[in-house]
Every structure is written in C-alpha cells, then in structure tokens.
C-alpha positions as CSV (number, residue, x, y, z in Angstrom):
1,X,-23.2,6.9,33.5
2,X,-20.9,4.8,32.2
3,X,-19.5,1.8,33.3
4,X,-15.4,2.2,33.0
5,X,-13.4,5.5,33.8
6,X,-12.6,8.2,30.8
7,X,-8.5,6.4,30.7
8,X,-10.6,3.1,30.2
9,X,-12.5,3.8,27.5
10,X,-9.7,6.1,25.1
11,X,-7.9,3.0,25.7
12,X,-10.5,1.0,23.9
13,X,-10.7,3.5,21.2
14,X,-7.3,3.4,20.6
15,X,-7.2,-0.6,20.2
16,X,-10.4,-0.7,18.0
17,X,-8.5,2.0,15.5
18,X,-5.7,0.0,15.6
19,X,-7.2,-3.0,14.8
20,X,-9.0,-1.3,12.1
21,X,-5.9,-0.2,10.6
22,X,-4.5,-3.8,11.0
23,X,-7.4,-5.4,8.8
24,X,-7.0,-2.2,6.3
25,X,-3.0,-3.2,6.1
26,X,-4.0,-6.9,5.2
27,X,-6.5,-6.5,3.1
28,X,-4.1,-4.2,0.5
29,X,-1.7,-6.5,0.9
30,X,-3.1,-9.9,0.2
31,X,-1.7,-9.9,-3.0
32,X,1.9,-9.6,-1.8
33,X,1.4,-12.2,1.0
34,X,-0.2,-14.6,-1.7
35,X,3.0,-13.9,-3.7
36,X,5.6,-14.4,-1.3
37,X,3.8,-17.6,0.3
38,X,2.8,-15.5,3.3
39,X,-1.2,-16.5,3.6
40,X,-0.9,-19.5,6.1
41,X,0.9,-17.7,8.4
42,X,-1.2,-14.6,8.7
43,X,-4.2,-16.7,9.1
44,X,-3.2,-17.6,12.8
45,X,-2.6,-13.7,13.2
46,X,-6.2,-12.8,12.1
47,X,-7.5,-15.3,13.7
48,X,-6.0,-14.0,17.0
49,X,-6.8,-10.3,16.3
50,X,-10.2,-11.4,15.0
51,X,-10.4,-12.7,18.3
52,X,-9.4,-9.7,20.2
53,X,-11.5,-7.6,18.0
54,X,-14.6,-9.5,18.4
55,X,-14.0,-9.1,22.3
56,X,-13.1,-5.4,22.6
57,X,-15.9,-4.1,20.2
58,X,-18.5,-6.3,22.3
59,X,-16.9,-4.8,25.5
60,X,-17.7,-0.8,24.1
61,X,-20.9,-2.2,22.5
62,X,-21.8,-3.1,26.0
63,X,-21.2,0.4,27.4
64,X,-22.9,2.0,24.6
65,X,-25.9,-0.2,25.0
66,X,-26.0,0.2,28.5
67,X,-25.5,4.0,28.2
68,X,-28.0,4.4,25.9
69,X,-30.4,2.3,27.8
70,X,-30.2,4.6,30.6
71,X,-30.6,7.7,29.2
72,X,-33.6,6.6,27.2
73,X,-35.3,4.7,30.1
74,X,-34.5,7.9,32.2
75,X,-36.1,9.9,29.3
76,X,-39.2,7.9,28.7
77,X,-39.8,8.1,32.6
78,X,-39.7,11.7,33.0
79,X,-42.6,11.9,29.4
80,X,-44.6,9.3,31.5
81,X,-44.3,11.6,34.8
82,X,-44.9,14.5,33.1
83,X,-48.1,12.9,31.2
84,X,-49.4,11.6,34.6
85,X,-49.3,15.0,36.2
86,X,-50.6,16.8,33.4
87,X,-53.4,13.9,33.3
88,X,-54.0,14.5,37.0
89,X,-54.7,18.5,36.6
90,X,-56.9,17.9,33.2
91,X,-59.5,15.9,35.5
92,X,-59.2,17.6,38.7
93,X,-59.7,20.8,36.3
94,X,-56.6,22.3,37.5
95,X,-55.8,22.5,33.6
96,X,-57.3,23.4,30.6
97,X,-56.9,20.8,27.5
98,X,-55.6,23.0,25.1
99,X,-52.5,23.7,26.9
100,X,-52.1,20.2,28.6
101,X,-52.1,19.0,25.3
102,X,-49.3,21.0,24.1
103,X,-47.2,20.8,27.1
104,X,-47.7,17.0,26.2
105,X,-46.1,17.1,22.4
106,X,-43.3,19.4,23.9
107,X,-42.2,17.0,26.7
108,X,-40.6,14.1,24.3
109,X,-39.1,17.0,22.3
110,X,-37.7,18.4,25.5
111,X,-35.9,15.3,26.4
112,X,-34.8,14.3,23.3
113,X,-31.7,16.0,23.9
114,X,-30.8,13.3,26.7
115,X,-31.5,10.3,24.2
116,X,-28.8,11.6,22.0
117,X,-26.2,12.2,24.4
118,X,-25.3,8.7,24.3
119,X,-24.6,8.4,20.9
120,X,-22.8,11.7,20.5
121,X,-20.9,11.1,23.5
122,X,-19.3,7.9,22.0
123,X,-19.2,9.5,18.4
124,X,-17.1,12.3,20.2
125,X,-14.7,9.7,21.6
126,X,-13.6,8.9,18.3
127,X,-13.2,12.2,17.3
128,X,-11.4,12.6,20.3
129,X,-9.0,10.2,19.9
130,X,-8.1,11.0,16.3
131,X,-7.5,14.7,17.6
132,X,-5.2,13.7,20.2
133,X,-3.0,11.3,17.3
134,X,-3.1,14.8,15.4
135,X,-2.4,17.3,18.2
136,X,0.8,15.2,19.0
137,X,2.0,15.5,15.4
138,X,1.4,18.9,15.3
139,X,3.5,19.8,18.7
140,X,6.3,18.6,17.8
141,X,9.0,21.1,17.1
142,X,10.2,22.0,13.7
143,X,13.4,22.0,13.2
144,X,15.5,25.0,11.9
145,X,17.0,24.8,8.3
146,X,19.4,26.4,6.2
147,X,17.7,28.8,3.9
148,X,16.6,27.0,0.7
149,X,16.8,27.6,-3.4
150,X,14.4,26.7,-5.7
151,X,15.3,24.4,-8.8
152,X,16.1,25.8,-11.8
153,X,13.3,24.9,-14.6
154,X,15.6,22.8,-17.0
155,X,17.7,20.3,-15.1
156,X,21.4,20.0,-17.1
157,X,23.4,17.7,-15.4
158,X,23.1,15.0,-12.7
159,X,25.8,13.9,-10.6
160,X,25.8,11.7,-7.8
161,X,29.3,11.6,-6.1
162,X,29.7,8.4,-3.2
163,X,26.2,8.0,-2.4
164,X,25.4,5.4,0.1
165,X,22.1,4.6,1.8
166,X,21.3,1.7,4.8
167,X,17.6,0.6,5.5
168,X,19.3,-1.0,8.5
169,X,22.9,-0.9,9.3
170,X,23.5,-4.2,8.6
171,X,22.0,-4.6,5.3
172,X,23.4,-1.1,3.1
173,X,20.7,-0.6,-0.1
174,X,23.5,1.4,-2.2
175,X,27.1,1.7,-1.4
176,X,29.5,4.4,-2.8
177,X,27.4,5.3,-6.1
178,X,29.1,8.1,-8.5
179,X,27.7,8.7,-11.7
180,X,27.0,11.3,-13.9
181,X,23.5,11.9,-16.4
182,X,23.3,14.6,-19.0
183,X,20.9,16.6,-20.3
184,X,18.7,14.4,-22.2
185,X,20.2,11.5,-21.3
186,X,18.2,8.0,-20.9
187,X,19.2,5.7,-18.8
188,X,18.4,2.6,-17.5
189,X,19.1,0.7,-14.5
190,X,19.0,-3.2,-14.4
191,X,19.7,-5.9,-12.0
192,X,18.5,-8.4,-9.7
193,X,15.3,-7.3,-7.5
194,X,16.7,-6.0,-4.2
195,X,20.1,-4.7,-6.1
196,X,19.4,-1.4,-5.5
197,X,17.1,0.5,-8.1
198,X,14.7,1.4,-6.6
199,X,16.3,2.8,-3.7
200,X,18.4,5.0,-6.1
201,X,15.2,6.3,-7.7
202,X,13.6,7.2,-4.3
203,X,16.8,8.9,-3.7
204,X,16.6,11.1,-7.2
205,X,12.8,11.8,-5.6
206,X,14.5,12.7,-2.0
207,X,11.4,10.6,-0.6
208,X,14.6,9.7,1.2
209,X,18.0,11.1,1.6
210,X,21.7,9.7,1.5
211,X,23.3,8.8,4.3
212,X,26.6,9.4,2.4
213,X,27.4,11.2,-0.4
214,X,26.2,14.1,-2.6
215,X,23.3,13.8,-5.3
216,X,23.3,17.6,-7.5
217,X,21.3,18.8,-9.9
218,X,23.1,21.8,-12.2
219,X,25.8,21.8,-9.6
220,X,23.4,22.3,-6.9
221,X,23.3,19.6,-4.0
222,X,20.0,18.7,-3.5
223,X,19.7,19.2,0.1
224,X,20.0,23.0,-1.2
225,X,16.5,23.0,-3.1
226,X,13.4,23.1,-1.5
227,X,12.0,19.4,-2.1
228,X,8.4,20.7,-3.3
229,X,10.0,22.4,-6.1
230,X,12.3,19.6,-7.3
231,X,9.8,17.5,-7.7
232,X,8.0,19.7,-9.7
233,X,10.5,19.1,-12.1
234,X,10.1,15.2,-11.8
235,X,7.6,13.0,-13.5
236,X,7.4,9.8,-11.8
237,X,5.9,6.5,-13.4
238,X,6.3,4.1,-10.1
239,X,5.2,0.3,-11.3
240,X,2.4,0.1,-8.8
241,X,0.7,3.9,-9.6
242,X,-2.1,5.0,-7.0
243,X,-5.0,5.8,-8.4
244,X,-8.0,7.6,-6.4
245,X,-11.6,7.0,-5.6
246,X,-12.5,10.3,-8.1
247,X,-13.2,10.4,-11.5
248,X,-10.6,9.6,-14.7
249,X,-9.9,13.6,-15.5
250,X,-9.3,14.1,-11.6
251,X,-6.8,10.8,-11.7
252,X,-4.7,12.5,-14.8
253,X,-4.9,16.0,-13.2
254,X,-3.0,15.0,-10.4
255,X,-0.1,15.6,-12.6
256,X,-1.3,19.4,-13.1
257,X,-3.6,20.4,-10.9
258,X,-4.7,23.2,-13.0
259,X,-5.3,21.7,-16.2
260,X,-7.7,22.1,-18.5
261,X,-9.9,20.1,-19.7
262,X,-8.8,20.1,-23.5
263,X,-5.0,19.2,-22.2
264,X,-6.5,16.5,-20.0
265,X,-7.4,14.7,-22.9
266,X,-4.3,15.6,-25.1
267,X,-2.4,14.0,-22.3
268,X,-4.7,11.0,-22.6
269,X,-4.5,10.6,-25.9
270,X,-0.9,10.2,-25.8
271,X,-0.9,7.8,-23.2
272,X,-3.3,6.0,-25.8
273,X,-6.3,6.2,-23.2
274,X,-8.4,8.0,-25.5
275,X,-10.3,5.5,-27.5
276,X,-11.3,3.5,-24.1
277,X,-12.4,6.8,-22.5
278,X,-14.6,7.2,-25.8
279,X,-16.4,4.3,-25.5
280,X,-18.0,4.9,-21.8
281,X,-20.9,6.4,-20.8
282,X,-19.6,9.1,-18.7
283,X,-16.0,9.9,-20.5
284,X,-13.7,11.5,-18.2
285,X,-16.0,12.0,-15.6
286,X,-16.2,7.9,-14.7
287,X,-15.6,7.1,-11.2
288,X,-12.3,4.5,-11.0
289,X,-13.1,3.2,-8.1
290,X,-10.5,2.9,-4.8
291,X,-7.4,2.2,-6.1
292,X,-8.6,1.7,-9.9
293,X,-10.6,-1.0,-8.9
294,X,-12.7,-0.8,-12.0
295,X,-9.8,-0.1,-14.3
296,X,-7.4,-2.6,-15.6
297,X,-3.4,-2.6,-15.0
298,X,-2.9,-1.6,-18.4
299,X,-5.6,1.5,-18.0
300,X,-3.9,1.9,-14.6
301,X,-0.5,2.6,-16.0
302,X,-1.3,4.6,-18.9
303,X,-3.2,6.9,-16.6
304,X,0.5,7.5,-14.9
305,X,1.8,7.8,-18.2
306,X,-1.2,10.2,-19.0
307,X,-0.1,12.4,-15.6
308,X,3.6,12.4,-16.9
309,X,2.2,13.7,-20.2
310,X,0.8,16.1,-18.4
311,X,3.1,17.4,-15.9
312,X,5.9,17.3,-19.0
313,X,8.5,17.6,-16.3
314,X,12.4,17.9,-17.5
315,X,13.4,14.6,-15.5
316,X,11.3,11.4,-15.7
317,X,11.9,8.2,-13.4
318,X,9.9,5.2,-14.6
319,X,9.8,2.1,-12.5
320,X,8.6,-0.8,-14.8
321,X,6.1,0.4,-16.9
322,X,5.2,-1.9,-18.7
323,X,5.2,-4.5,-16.2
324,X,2.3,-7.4,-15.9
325,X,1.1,-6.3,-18.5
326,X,-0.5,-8.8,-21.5
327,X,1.0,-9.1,-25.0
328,X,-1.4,-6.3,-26.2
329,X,-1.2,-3.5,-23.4
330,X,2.7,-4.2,-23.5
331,X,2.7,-3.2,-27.1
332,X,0.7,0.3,-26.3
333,X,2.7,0.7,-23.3
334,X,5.7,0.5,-24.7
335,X,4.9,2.9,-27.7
336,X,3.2,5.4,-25.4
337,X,6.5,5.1,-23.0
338,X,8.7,5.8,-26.5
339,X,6.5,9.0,-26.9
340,X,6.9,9.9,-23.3
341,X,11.1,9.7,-23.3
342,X,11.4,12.1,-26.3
343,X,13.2,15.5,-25.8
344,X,13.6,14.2,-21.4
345,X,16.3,13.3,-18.8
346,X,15.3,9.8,-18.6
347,X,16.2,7.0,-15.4
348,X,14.3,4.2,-16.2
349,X,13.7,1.0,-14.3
350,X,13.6,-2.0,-16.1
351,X,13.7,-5.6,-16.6
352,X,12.2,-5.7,-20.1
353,X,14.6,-6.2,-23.0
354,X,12.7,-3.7,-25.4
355,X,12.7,-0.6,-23.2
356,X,16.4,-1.1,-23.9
357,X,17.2,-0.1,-27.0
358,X,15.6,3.2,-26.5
359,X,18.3,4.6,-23.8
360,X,21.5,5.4,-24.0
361,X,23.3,4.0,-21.2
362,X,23.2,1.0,-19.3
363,X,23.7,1.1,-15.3
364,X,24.0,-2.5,-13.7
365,X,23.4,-2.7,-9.8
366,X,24.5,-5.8,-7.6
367,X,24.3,-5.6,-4.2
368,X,24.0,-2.3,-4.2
369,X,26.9,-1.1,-5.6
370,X,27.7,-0.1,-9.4
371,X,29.3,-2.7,-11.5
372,X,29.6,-1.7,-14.6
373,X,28.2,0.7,-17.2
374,X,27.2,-0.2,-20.7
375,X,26.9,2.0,-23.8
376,X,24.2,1.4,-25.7
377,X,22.7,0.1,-28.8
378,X,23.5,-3.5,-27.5
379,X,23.5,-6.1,-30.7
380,X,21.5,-8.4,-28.1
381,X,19.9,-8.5,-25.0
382,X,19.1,-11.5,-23.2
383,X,16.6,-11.6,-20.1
384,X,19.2,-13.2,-18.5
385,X,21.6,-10.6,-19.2
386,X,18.8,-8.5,-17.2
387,X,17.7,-10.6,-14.2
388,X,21.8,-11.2,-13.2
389,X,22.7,-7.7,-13.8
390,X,24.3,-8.1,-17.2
391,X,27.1,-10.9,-16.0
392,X,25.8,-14.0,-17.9
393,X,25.9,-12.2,-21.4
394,X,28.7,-10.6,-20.9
C-alpha cells in the first residue's frame, strides 16, 4: 500500500519532529541571537534545514497522496461495481427498486471506512512515534535513594560550606563557595554576567546540584529533603518569568494552585496589577497569550511578583526584577519588590543600584568564586561598582 517499508517511514517521522522542534527553538530564540550578533549565521542553517524540510515533508506528502489515491480510487470502484450490478438486476427484474435503492446509499457508506484508513494510518504514525520517545523515558530504571525528609515550614539558617559546580570541566561556574544567610536576611549578589549568580541561585532551587560541597537548610543538607517540598518553601522571581497561554488568574495561581479568587487579586494588588486588570473587558479571566504575548514586560514581571505574593514562601530568590523595564514600570517594580522582601529570607540578583539599599549584605562573585562581602547601607553605589563586582569603587 505504501511505497517505503514501516523502518522507512518512522524514520521520516522522526526527522519532520525534529525539524519541527528545530524551527520552534529558533523562533523563541531570535531575540537572543539578534542580541548576541548571531542572525547571519543561522540564516545559512535555516536555509539548509528549510531545505531539507521542504524535501522530506514533500517525500511523506507523496506517500500520503499516493496512499490516499489508492484507497479512494479502490473505494469509488467497488460503489461503481456495486451500482452496475444492482443496475443490471433492476432491469432484468431480478430486483425490486426499493431495495436496490437502498443497497445503493449503503454501499459509499460501507466503504467509507477504506477512504479513511489513509489518513488515520499516517495520523497514527505520529502518534506512534511520540509514544515510542515516551515509552523509552518511561523504561528506564529508577534509581534507589536514601529515604527522604521533608522541609521544615520556616527556613532559619542557610549555609553553604565549599560548594563548587562545573558546566563543563574546563570552565567551573562556582568554586569553593561558603557562606552563611540568616533568618530574614537579604542579600544580594552582584557581579559581572557569567560570574556566577545565577548558577548559585539554581543551586539554592536544586534545579541542579553541587558537584562539591554542602548547601543546608536548618542544619539539614539539602540532598536530605525531598526537592518538591523545598521548593514549596521557595518563591522564585527568575528575570525572564514564563507565562502560559491561560488566562491572568490561572498565570498568578501558579503560585498556589488552590487559591481563591479573593487572594488572587490581593496578591495582584500588591504586585500593583490591579488597576490594569480593572480596566479590561474580561478582568482576570483575559487570555495572555503564549508566553504573555499580549502583556508587556512590566505586566509580565509583576505577574511573577503577584505568584510570589501568593505562594508567600519563607525564602525568595529574585533574578533581576526590575530589569528592561522603562522609567515608570521600574518605579512600580521596585516598590512592589520592597513590599515583597518584608518579613523574608531574601537572595537577590541584581545589577541595579536601588535594589541595594534594601538588603543587608553584599556578596560579590568573580569568576565564580567569592571575593568579598560587603555590609550594608553603602554611602554610594556606583553601576560600575556593580558591573566589575565591586572593585572599581572600592
């Protein structure tokens, strides 16, 4: 029925998925490749995989079409036989009309069945093939692990004794960090991009682990609590937030997946979103848009800031947020951020000399390892005090 053998056409499958997941990749990322000078030389590579694209889907398109021409000429036949015979008996009297007749409306219906194959046969293949991606994943064996705590609701003390981590081995992220964070400490962490601190929030989120060193919480190694249940204690503000294709109260729930509506829009209102949800048609029930298309990147962050008001977590990481931002939403931002640090454990990200003066402690990271530590309130603060990891004013 078809033209290439079942091997043949999963391989095809597979590269159109791919490919599709290639274009998806480039098209989120066009901003970063615009900002790092990186569009000329991915237009070759779409042009190449364009290319290959173009020929691969006109390869399965051919099968389909030729599949699907088949069945449906094979179909049609077998109607035109059946209408001929039936034809035949009518005026040789060999039939009566009535039943002729319906025999007649039945036959299409009876062969529809073989018109459709083609269509779910190749539907299926997809199917298929995403199954097989998933099967893998779920075969392979889970490891055994020590018996887990869970984390204690109020989070005292932080302590991170030697902590190293390596992307690659050549290049180490952090190297030999020990520090220690009250209860109700804020902190800041500044530096050059690429000094580290980032990498040492993702740590404090264990979306990765150390490959040296010891990070507790309350005396407890981290590694010792089940990771679900620490980050229940964690708000995080990342600078880039990721906002879904759902509605504004969905996007803010995210931080409590049981709220109400009433503490949606307290939340809201202290992340100083309420007057702009006032003033559209469908309040908290407008649709965003994939990835907050139809929001600004002020709206954007103070909808994270709304899910950390929400979650009101112990621990809060922010990651620049108040980032490209205009003169005004930096202002809100800022004031909403204030709010937000009150009465928390606070490691916050930042390059923004404001921010600053509402922390306690000052961390500077160079090359991934902790230079100095600086007590705050500073009597200035310089941005390039910020960008060179505190060096120049110092």
């Amino acid at each position: 029925m078809d033209a290439l053998p079942p091997e043949e056409r999963k391989k095809q499958w597979k590269i159109l998925s791919l490919m599709n997941a290639h274009f998806l990749d480039v098209l989120q990322g066009l901003t970063t490749l615009k900002l790092f000078g990186r569009g000329e030389a991915q237009r070759e590579t779409i042009r190449r995989l364009s290319d290959e694209y173009r020929k691969t889907t006109m390869s399965v398109l051919r099968i389909a079409f030729l599949s699907s021409l088949v069945l449906e000429m094979g179909a049609t036949l077998s109607v035109a036989i059946v209408a001929v015979e039936i034809g035949i008996r009518v005026v040789y009297g060999h039939m009566a009309f009535q039943p002729a007749l319906f025999v007649l409306l039945l036959a299409p219906e009876f062969y529809l069945p073989l018109r459709t194959l083609g269509t779910r046969f190749h539907a299926a293949m997809k199917s298929a093939s995403s199954a097989e991606r998933l099967f893998e994943i779920l075969a392979l064996p889970v490891q055994d692990k020590p018996a887990l705590i869970s984390a204690q609701k109020s989070i005292q003390t932080l302590r991170l004794v030697g902590v190293s981590y390596a992307y690659e081995e050549q290049r180490p992220a952090l190297q030999d960090i020990s520090l220690l964070i009250e209860a109700g400490q804020k902190v800041a962490l500044v530096g050059a991009s690429g000094a580290g601190k980032s990498t040492l929030a993702a740590l404090l989120l264990r979306f990765i682990e150390p490959d040296q060193g010891v990070i507790s919480a309350n005396g407890v190694p981290l590694a010792e609590i089940e990771a679900s249940e620490w980050r229940q204690q964690i708000s995080w503000v990342p600078q880039l937030p990721y906002l879904f294709q759902t509605t504004i109260a969905e996007n803010i729930r995210l931080g409590k997946p049981d709220a109400t509506l009433e503490e949606i829009a307290e939340a809201a209102s202290q992340a100083q979103l309420a007057e702009w949800i006032a003033t559209l048609p469908l309040g908290y029930e407008t649709l965003i848009g994939e990835q907050g298309a139809c929001v600004s990147g002020g709206q954007r962050q103070r909808i994270a800031l709304a899910r950390a008001f929400l979650k009101n977590a112990p621990l809060l990481i922010l990651d620049e947020p108040a980032s490209h931002l205009d003169a005004e939403n930096e202002e809100q931002m800022l004031t909403a951020v204030d709010r937000l640090m009150q009465g928390r454990t606070v490691v916050l990200i930042t390059h923004h000399m404001l921010t600053l003066h509402h922390v306690d402690r000052i961390l500077t990271l160079e090359h991934g390892c902790l230079t100095e530590q600086t007590l705050t309130p500073l009597p200035s603060v310089s941005q390039d005090w910020l960008m060179e990891g505190g060096r120049k004013a110092r």
